[in-house]
N, C-alpha and C positions, 0 to 999 in steps of 0.2 A: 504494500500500500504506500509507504512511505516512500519507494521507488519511482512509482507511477507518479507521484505525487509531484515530486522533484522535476521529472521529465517535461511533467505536463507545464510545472511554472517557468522554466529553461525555456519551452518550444513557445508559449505565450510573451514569457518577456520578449526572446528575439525578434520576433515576429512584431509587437510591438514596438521596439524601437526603432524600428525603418517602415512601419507601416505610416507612420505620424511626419514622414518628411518627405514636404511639400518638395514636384520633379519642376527640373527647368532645363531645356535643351539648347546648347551652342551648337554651333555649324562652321567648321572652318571648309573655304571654300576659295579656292583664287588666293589662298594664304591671307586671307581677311578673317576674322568672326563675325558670324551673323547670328543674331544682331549685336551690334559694337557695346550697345549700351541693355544691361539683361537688369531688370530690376526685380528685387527679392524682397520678402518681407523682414522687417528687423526683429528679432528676440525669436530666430526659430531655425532650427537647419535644415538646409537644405539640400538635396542630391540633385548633382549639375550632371547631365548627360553630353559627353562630346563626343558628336561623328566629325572623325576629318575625310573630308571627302576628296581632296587630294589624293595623288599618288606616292606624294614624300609627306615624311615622320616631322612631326610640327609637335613642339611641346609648349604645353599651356602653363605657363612662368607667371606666379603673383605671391612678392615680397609682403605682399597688404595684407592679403589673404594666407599668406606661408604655405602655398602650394604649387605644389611643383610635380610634371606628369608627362611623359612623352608618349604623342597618340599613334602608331604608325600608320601610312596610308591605309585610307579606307577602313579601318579601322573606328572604334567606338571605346569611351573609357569613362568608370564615375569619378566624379570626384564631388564628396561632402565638404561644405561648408559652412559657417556659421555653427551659434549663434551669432549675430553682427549688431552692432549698432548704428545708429542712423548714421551714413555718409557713403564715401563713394573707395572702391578699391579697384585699383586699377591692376589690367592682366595683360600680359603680352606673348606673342606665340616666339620663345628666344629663338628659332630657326630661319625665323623671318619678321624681327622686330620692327622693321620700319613701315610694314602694312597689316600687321596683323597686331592689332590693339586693340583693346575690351575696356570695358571699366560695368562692374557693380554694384550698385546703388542700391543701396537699404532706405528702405522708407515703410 
């Protein structure tokens, strides 16, 4: 009993704690992110979904954010974020900094 018991609060909590985190999808495309400016809510996390749809590896680089992640072409990768506070964090893709920049705004 005690067994089952264990299992069942294990496979609830897990299940609970990424059921409750609101999705938000990037698109790198032409070494750009689409959309540039992705707004999120503040005081909650969230799971950022990125397709690169490229055929080269672009990694999604933010110091604001302290996340760092290399997507390879064609390719798909999560990355959680927050909780945030209200303002703006800005991301860049380091493979191709001079046209692929993001920024994330909590509000």
């Amino acid at each position: 009993m005690k067994k089952t018991l264990l299992v069942l609060l294990l496979t609830c909590g897990a299940w609970g704690a990424h059921a409750a985190d609101k999705e938000f999808s990037l698109v790198i495309k032409n070494h750009r992110f689409e959309p540039a400016e992705l707004k999120v809510p503040v005081n909650e996390r969230v799971r950022l979904t990125v397709h690169n749809q490229d055929s080269t590896p672009e990694e999604f680089e933010s110091h604001a954010l302290n996340r760092e992640k290399v997507i390879p072409g064609g390719a798909k990768a999560v990355i959680f974020i927050g909780p945030l506070k209200p303002g703006r964090y800005e991301f860049e893709g380091e493979f191709n900094a001079g046209t692929a920049q993001g920024v994330v705004i909590a509000e």
